[in-house]
C-alpha positions in Angstrom: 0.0 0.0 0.0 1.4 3.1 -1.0 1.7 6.0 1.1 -1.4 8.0 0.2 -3.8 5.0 0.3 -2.3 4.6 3.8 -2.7 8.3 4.9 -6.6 8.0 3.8 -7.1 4.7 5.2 -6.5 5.8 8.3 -8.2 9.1 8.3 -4.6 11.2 8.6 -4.0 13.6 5.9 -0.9 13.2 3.9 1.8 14.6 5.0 1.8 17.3 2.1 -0.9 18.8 3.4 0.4 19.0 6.9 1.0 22.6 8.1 4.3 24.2 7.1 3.9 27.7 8.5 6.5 28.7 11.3 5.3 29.8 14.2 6.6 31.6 17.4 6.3 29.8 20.3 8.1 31.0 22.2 9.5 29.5 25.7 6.7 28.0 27.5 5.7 26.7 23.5 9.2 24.8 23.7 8.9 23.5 26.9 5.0 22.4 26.0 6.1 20.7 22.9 9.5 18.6 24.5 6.4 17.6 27.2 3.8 16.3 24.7 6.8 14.7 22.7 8.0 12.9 25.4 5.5 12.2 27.9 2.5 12.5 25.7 3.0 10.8 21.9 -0.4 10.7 20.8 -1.8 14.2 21.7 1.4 15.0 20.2 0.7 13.5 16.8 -3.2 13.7 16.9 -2.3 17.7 16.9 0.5 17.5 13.9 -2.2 15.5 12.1 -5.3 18.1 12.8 -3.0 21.2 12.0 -3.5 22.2 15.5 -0.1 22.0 16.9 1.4 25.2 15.7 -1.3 27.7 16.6 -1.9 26.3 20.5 1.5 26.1 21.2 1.3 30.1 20.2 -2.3 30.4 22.3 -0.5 28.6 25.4 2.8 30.6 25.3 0.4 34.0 25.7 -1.3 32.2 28.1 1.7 31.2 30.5 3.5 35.0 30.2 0.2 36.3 31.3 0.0 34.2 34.0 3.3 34.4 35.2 2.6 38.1 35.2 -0.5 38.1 37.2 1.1 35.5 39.7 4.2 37.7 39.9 1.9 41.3 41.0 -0.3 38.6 43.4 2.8 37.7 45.2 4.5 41.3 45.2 1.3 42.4 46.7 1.1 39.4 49.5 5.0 40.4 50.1 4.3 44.1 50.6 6.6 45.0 47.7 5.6 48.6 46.9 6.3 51.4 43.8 7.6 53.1 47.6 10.5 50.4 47.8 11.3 50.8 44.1 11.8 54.4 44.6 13.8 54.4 47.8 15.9 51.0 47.1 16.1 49.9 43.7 18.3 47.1 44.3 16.2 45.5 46.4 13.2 46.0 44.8 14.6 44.4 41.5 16.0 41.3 43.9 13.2 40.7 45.7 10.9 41.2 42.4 13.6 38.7 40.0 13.0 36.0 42.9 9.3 36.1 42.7 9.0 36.2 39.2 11.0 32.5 39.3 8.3 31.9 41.7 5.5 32.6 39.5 7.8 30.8 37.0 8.1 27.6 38.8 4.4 27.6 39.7 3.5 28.0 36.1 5.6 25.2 34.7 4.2 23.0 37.6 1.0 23.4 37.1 0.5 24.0 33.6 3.8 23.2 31.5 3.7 19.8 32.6 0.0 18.9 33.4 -2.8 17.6 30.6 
């Protein structure tokens, strides 16, 4: 059976329909993608297959930075760090705000990164 009769008896397109476009992904994209490829096959190829692959990976990339964000002001507000502390110590401020971004980071690749 040649390749094309194989592709349509098993429902799949052929690969020369498959979607070519590039798309940004950016880091959380990456780190989505190495999950599915190696802890999740099939969701993996079922999205390659349905086109779909590209375009969340893009749609879950904006969704992780904006969470991180909105973790990152939660926890700056729980820890009392203040526009006040960014104008009287800068240093600190960017120290104290660096380490709970990673926190927000961490949660975020916990939770969602590597969760189906």
């Amino acid at each position: 059976m040649d390749q094309s009769n194989l592709a349509r008896s098993l429902d799949f397109p052929s690969p020369a329909l498959l979607d070519t476009r590039r798309y940004e992904i950016g880091r959380y994209g990456r780190l989505r993608l190495a999950f599915l490829r190696e802890k999740h096959p099939d969701v993996y190829t079922t999205l390659i297959f349905t086109g779909e692959l590209g375009p969340r990976l893009v749609e879950f990339n904006a969704a992780c930075r904006e969470r991180v964000l909105s973790l990152t002001e939660e926890l700056a507000r729980r820890e009392g760090i203040t526009e006040q502390l960014k104008r009287t110590d800068q240093l600190a401020w960017v120290g104290q705000m660096n380490n709970l971004r990673h926190s927000a980071e961490e949660i975020v690749l916990r939770d969602v990164v590597c969760s189906l």
